[in-house]
PQR file of N, CA, C, O and H, with PARSE charges and radii, in Angstrom:
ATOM      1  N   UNK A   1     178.960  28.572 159.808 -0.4000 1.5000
ATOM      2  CA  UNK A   1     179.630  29.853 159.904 -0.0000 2.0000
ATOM      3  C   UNK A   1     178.570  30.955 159.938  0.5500 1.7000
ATOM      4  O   UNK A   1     177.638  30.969 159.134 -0.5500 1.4000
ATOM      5  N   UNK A   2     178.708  31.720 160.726 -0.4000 1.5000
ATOM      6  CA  UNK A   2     177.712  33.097 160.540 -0.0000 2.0000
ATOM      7  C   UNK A   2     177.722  34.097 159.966  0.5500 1.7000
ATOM      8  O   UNK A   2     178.723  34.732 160.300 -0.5500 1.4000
ATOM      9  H   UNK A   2     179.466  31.709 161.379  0.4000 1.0000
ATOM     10  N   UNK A   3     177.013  34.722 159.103 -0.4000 1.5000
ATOM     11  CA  UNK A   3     176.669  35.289 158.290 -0.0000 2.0000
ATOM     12  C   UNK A   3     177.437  36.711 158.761  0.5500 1.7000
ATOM     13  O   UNK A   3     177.877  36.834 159.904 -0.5500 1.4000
ATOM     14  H   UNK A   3     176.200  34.207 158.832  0.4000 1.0000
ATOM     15  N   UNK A   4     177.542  37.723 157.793 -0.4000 1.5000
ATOM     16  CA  UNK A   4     178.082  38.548 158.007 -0.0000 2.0000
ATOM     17  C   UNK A   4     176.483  40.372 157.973  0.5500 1.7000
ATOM     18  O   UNK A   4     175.638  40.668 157.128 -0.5500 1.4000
ATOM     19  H   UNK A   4     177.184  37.623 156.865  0.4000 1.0000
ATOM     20  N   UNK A   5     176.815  40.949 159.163 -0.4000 1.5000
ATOM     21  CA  UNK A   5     175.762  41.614 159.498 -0.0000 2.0000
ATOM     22  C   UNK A   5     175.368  42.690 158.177  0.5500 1.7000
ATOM     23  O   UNK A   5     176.185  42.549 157.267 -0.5500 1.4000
ATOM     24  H   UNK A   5     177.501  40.709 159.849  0.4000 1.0000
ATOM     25  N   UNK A   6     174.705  43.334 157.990 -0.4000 1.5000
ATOM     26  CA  UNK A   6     174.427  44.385 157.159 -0.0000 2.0000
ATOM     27  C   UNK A   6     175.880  45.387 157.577  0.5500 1.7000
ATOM     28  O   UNK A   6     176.699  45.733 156.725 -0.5500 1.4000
ATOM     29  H   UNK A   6     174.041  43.448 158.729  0.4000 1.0000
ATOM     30  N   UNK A   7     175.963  45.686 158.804 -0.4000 1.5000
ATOM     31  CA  UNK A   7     176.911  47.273 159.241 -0.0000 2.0000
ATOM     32  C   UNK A   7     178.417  46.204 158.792  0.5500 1.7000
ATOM     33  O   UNK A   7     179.446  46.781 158.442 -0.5500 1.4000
ATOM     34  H   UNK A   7     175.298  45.405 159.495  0.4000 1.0000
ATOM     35  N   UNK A   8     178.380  45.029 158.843 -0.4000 1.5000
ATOM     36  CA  UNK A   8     180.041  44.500 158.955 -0.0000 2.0000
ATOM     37  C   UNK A   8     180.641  44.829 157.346  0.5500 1.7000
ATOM     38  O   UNK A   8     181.718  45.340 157.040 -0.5500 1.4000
ATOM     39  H   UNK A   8     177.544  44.560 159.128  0.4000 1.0000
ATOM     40  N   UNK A   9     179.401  44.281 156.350 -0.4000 1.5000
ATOM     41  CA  UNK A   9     179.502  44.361 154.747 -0.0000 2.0000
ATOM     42  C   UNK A   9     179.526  45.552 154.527  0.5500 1.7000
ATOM     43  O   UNK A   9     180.311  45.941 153.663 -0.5500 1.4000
ATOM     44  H   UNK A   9     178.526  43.865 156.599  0.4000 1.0000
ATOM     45  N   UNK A  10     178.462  46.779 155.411 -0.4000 1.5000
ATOM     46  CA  UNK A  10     179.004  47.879 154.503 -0.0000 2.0000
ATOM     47  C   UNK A  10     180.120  48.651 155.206  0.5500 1.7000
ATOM     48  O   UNK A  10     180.153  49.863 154.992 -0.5500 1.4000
ATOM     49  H   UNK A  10     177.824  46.463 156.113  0.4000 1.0000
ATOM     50  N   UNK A  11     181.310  47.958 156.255 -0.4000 1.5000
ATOM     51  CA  UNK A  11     182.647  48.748 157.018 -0.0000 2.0000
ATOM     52  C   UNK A  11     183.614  47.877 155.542  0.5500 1.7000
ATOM     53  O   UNK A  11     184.542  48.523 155.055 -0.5500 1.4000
ATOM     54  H   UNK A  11     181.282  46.973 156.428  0.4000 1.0000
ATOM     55  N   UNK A  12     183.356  46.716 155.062 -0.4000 1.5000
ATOM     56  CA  UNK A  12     184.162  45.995 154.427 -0.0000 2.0000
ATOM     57  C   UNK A  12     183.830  46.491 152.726  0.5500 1.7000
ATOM     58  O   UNK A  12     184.357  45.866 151.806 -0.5500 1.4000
ATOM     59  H   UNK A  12     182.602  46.191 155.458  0.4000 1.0000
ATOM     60  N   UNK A  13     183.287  47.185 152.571 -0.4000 1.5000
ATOM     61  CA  UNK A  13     182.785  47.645 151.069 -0.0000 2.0000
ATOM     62  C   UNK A  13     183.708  49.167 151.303  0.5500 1.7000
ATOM     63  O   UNK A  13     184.678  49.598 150.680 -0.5500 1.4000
ATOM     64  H   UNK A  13     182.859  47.693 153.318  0.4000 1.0000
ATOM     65  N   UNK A  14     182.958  49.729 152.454 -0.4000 1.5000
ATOM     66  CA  UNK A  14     183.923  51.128 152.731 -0.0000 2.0000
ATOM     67  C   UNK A  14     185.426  51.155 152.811  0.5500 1.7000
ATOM     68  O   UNK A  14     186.040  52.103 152.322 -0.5500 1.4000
ATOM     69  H   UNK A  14     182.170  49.378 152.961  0.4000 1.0000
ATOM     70  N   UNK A  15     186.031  50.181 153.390 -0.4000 1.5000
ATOM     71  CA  UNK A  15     187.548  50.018 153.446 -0.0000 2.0000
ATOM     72  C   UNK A  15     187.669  49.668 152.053  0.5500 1.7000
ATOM     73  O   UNK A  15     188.199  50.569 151.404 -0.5500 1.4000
ATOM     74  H   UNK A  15     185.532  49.411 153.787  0.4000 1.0000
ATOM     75  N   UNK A  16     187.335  48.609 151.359 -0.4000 1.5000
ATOM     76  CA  UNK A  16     187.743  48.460 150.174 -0.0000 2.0000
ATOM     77  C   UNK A  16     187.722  49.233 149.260  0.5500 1.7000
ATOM     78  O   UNK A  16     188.713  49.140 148.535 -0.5500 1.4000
ATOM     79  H   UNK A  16     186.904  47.877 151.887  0.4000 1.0000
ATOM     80  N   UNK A  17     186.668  50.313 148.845 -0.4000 1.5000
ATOM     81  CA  UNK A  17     186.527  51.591 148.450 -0.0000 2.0000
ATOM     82  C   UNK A  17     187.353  52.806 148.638  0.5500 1.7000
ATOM     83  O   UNK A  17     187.654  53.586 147.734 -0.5500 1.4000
ATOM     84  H   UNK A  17     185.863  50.388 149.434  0.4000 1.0000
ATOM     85  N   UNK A  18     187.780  52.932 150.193 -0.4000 1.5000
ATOM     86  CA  UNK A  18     188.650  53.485 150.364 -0.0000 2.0000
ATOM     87  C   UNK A  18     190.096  53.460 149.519  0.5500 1.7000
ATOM     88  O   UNK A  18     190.628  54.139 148.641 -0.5500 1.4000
ATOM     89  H   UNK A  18     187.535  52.299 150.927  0.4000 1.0000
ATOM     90  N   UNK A  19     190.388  52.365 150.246 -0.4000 1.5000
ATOM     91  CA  UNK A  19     191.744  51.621 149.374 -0.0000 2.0000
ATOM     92  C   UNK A  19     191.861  51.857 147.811  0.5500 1.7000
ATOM     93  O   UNK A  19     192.805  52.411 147.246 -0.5500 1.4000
ATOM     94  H   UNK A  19     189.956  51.813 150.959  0.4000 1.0000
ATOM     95  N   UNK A  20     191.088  51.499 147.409 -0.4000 1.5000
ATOM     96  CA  UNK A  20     190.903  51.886 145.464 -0.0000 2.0000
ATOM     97  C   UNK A  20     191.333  53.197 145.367  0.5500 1.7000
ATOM     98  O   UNK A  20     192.390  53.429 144.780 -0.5500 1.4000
ATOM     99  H   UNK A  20     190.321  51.049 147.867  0.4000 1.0000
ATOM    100  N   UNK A  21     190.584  54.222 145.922 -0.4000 1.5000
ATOM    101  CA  UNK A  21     190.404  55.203 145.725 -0.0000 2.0000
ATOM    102  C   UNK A  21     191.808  56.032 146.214  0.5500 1.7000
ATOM    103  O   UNK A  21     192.175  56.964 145.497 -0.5500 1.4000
ATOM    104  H   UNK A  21     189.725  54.034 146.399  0.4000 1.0000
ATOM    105  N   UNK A  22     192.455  55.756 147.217 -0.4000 1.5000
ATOM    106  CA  UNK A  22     193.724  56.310 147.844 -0.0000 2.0000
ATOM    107  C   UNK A  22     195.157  55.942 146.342  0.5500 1.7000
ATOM    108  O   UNK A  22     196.120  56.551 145.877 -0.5500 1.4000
ATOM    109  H   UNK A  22     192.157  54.999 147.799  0.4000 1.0000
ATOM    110  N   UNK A  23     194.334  54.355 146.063 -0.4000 1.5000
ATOM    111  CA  UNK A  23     196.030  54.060 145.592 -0.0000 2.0000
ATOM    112  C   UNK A  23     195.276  54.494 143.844  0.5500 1.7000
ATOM    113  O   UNK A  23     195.815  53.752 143.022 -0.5500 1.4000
ATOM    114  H   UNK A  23     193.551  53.861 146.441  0.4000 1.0000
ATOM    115  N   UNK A  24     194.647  55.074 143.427 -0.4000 1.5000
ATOM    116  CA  UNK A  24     194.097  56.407 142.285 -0.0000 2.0000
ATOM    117  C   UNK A  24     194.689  57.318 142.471  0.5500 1.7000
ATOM    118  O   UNK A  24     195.689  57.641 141.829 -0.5500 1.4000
ATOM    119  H   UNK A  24     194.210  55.677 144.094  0.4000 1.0000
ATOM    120  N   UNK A  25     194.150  57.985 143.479 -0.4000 1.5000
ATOM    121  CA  UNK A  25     194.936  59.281 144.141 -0.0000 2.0000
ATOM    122  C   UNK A  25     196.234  59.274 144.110  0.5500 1.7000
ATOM    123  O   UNK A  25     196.801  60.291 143.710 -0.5500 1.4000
ATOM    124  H   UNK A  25     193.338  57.722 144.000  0.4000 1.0000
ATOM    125  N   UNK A  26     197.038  58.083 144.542 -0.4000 1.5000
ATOM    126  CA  UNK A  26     198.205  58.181 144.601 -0.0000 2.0000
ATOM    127  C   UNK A  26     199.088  58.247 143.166  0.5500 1.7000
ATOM    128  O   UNK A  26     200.131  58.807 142.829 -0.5500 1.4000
ATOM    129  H   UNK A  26     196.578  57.256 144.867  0.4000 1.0000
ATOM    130  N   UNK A  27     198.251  57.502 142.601 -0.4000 1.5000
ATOM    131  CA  UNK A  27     198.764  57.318 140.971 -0.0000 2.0000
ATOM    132  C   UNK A  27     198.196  58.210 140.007  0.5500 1.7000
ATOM    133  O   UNK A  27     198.234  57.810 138.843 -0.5500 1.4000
ATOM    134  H   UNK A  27     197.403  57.047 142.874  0.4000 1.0000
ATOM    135  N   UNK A  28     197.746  59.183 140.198 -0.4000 1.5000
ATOM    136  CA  UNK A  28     196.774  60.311 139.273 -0.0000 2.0000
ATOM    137  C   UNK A  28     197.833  61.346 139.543  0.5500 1.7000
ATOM    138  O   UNK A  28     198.548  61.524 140.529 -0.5500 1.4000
ATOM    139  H   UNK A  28     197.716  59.507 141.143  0.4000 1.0000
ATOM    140  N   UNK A  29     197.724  62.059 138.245 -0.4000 1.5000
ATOM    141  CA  UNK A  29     197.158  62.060 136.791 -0.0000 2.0000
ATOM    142  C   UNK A  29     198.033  61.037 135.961  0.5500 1.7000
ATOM    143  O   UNK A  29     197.537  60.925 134.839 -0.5500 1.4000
ATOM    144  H   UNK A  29     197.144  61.915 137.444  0.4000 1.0000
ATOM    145  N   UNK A  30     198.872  60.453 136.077 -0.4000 1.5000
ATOM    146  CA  UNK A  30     199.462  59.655 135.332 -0.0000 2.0000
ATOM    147  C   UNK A  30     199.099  58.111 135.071  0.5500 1.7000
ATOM    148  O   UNK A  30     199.186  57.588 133.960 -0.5500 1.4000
ATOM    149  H   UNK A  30     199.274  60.544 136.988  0.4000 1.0000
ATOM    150  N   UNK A  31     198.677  57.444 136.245 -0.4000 1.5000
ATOM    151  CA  UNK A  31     198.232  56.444 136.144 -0.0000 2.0000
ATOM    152  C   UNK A  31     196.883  56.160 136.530  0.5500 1.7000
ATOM    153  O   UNK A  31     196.283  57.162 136.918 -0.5500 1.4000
ATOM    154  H   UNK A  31     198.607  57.868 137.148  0.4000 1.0000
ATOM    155  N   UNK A  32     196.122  54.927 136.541 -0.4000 1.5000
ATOM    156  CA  UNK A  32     194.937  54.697 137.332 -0.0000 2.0000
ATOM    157  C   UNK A  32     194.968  52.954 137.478  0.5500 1.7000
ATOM    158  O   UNK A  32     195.584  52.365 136.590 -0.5500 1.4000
ATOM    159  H   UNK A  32     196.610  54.113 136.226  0.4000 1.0000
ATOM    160  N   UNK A  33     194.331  52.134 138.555 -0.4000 1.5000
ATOM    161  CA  UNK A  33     193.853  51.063 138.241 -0.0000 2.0000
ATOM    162  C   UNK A  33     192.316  50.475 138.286  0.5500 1.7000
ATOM    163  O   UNK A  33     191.433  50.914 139.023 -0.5500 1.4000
ATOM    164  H   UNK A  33     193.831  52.613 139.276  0.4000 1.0000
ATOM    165  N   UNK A  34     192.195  49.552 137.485 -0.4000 1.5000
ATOM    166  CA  UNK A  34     191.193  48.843 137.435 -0.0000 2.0000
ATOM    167  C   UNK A  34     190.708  48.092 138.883  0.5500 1.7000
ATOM    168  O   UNK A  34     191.533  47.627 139.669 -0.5500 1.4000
ATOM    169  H   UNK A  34     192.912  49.195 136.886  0.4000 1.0000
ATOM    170  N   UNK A  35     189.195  48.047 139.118 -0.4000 1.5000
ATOM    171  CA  UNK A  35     189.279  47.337 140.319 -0.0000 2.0000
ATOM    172  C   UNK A  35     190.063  46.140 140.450  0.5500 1.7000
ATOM    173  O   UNK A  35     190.083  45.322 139.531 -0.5500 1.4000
ATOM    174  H   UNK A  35     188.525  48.425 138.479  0.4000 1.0000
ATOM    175  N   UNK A  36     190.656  45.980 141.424 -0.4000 1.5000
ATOM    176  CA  UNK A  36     191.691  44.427 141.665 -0.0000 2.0000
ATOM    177  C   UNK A  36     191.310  43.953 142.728  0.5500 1.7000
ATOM    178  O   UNK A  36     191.825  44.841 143.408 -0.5500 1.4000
ATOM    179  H   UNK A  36     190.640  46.645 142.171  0.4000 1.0000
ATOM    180  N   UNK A  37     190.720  43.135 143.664 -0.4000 1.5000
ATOM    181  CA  UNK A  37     190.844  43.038 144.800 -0.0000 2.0000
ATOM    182  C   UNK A  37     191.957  42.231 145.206  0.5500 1.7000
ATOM    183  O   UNK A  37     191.927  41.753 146.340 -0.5500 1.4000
ATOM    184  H   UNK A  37     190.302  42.414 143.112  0.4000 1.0000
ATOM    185  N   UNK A  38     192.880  42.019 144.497 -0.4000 1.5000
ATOM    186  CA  UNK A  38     194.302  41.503 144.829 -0.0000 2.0000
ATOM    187  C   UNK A  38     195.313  43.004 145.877  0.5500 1.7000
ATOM    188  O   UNK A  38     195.901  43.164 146.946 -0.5500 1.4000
ATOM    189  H   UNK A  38     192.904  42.408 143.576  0.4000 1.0000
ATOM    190  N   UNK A  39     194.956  43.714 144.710 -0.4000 1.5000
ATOM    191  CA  UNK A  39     196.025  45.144 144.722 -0.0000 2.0000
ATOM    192  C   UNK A  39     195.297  45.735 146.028  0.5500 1.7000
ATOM    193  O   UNK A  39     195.822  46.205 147.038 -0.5500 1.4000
ATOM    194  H   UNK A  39     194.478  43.584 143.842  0.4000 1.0000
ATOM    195  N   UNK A  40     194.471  45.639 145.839 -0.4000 1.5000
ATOM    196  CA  UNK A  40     193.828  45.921 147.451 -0.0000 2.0000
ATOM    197  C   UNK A  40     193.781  45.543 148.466  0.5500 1.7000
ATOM    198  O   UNK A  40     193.960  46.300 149.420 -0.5500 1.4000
ATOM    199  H   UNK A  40     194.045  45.257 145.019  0.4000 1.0000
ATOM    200  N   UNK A  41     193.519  44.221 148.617 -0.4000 1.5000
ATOM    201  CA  UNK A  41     193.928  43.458 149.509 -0.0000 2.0000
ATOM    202  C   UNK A  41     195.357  43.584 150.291  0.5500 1.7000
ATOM    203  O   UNK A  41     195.738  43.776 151.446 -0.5500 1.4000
ATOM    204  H   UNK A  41     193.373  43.606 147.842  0.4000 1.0000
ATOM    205  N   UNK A  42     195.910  43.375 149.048 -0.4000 1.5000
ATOM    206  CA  UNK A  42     197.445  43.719 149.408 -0.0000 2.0000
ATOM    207  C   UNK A  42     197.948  44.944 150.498  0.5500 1.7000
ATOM    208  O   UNK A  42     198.744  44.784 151.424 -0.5500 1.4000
ATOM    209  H   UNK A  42     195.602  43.220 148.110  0.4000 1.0000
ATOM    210  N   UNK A  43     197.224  46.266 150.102 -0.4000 1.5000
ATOM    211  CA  UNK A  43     197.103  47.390 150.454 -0.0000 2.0000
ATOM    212  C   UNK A  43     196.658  46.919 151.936  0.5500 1.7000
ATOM    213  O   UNK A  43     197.409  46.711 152.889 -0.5500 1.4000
ATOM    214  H   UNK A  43     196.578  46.396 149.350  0.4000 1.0000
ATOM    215  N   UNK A  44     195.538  46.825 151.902 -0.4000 1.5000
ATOM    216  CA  UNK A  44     194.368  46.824 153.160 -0.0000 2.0000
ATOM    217  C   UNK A  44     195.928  46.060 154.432  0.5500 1.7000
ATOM    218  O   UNK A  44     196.391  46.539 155.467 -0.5500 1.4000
ATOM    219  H   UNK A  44     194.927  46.994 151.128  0.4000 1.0000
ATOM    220  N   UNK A  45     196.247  44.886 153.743 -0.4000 1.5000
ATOM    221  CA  UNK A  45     196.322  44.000 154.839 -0.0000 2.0000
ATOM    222  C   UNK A  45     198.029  44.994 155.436  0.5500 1.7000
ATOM    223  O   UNK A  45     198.744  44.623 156.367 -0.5500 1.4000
ATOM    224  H   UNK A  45     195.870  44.497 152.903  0.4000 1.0000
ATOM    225  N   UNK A  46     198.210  45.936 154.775 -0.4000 1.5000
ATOM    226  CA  UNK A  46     199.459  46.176 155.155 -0.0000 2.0000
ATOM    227  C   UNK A  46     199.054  47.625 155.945  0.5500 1.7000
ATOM    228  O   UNK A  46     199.875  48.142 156.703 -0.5500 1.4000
ATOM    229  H   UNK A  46     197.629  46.238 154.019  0.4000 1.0000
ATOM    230  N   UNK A  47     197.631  48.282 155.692 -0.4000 1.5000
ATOM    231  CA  UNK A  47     196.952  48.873 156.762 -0.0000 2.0000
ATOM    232  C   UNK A  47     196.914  48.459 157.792  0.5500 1.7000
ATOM    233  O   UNK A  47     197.331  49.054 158.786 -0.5500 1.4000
ATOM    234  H   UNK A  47     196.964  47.863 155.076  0.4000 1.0000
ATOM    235  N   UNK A  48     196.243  46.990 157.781 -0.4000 1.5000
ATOM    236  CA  UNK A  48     195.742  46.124 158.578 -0.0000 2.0000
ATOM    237  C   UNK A  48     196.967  46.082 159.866  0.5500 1.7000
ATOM    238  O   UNK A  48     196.845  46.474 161.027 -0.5500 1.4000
ATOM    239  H   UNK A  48     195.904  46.506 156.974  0.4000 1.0000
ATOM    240  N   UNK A  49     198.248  45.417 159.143 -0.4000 1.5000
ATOM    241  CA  UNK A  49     199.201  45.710 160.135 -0.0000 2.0000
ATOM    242  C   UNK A  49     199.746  46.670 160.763  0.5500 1.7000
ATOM    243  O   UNK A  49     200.280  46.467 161.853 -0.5500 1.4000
ATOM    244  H   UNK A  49     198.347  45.099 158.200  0.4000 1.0000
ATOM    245  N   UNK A  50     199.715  47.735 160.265 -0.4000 1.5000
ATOM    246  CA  UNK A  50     200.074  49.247 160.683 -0.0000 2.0000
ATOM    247  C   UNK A  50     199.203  49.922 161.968  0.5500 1.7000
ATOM    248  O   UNK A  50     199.730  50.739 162.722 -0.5500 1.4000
ATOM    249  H   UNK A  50     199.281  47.899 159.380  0.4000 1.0000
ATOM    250  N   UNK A  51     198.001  49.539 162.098 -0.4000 1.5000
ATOM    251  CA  UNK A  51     196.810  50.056 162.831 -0.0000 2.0000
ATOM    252  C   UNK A  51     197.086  48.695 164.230  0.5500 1.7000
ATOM    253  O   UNK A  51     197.351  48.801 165.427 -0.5500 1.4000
ATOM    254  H   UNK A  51     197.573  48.875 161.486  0.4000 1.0000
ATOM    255  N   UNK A  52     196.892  47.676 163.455 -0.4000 1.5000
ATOM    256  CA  UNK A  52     196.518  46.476 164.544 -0.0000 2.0000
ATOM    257  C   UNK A  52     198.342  46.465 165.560  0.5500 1.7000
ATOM    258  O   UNK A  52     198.566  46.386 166.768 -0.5500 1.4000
ATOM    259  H   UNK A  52     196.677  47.590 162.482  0.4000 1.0000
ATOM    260  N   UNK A  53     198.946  46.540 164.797 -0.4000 1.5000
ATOM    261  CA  UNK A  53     200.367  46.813 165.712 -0.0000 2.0000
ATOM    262  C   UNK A  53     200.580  47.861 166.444  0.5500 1.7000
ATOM    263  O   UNK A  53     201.236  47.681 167.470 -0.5500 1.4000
ATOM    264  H   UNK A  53     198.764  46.604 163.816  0.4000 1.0000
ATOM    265  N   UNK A  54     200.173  49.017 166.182 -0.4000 1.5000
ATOM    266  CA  UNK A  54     199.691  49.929 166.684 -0.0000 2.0000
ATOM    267  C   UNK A  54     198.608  50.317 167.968  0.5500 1.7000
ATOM    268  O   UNK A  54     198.416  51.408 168.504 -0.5500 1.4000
ATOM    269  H   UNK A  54     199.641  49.163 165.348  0.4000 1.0000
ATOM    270  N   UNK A  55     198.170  49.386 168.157 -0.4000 1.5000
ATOM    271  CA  UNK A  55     196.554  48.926 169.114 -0.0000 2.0000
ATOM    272  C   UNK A  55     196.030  50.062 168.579  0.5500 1.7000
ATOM    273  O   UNK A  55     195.674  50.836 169.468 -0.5500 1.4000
ATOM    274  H   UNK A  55     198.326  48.499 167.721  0.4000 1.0000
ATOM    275  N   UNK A  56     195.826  50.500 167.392 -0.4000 1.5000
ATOM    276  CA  UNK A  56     194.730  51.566 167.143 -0.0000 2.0000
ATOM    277  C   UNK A  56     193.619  51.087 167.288  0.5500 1.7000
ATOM    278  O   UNK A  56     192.945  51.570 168.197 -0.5500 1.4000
ATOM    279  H   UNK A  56     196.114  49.871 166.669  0.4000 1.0000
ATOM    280  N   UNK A  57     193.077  50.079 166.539 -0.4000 1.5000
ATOM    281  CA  UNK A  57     192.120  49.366 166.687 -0.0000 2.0000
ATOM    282  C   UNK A  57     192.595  47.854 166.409  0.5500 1.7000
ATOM    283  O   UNK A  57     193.767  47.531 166.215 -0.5500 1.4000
ATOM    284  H   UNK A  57     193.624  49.686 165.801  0.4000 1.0000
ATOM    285  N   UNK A  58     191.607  47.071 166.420 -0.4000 1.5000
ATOM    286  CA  UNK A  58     191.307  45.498 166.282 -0.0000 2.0000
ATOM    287  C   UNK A  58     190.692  45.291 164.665  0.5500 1.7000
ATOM    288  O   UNK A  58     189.699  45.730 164.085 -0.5500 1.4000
ATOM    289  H   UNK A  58     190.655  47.333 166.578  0.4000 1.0000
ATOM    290  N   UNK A  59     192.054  44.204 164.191 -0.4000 1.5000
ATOM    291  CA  UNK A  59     191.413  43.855 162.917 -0.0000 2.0000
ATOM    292  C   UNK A  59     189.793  43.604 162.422  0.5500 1.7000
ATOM    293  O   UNK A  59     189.375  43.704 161.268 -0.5500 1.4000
ATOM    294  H   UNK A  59     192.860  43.847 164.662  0.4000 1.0000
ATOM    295  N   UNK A  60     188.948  43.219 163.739 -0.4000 1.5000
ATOM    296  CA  UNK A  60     188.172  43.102 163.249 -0.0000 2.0000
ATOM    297  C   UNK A  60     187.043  44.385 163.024  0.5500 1.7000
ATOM    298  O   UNK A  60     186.192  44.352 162.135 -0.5500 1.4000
ATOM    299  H   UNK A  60     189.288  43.138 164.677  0.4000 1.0000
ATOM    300  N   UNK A  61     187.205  45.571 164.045 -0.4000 1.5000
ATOM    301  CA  UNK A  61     186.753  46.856 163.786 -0.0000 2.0000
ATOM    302  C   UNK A  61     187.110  47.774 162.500  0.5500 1.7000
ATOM    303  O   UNK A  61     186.461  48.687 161.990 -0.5500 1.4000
ATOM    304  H   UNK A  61     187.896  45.598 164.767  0.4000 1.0000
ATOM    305  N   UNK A  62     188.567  47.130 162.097 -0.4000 1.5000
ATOM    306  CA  UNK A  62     188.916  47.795 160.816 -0.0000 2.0000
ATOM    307  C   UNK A  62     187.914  47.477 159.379  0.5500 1.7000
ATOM    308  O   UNK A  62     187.154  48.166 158.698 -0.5500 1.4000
ATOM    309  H   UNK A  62     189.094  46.388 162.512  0.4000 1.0000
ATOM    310  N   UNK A  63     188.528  45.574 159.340 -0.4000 1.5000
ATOM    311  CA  UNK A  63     187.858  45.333 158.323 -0.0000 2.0000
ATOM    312  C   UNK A  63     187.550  44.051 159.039  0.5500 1.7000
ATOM    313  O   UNK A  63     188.490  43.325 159.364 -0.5500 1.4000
ATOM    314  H   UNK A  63     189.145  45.014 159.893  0.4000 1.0000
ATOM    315  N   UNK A  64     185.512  43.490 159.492 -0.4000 1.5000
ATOM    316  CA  UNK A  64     185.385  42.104 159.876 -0.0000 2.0000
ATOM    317  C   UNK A  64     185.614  41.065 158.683  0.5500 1.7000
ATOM    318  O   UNK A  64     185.614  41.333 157.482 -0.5500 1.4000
ATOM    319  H   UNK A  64     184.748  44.080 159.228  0.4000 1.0000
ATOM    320  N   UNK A  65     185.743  40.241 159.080 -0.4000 1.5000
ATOM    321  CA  UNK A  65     185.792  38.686 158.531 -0.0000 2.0000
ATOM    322  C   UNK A  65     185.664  37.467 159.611  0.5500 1.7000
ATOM    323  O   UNK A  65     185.608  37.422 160.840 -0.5500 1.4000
ATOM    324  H   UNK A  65     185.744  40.023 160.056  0.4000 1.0000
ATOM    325  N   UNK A  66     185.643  36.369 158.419 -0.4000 1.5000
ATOM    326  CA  UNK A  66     185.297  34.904 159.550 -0.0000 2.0000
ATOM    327  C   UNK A  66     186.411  34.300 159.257  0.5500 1.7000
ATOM    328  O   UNK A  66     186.888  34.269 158.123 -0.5500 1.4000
ATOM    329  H   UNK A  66     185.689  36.406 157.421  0.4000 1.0000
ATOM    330  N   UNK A  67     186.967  33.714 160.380 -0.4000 1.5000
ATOM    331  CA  UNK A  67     188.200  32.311 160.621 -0.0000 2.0000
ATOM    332  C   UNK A  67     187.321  31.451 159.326  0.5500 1.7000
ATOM    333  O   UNK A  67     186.142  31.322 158.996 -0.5500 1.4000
ATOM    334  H   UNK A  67     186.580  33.739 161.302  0.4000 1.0000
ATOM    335  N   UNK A  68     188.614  30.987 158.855 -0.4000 1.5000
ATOM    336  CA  UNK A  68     187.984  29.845 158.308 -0.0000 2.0000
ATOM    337  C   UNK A  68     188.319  28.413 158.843  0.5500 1.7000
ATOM    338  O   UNK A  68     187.764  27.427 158.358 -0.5500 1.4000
ATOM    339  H   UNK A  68     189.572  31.092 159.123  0.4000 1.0000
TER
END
């Protein structure tokens, strides 16, 4: 499997960062969460569908990954 580039890890650190930070925002001042990468994930992939159904862009310009 091939390695993942320097620019791919830091689009996939930035989306994930993003994400944290939106669903804070969304829950502030009353609530906050701990990093999860569940709760995020969750998030992302329902981005993921919103954009990619959309032809905004290609899942993999959003956030890359490898087939497993």
């Amino acid at each position: 499997m091939r390695e993942f580039t320097k620019k791919e890890i830091l689009r996939q650190d930035f989306v994930d960062n993003e994400v944290f930070d939106l669903i804070n925002r969304l829950l502030s001042p009353t609530a906050s969460i701990d990093w999860d990468i569940e709760i995020i994930g969750n998030v992302r992939d329902a981005i993921r569908r919103e954009v990619t159904d959309r032809q905004i862009m290609s899942e993999q310009e959003l956030y890359p990954y490898r087939a497993i």
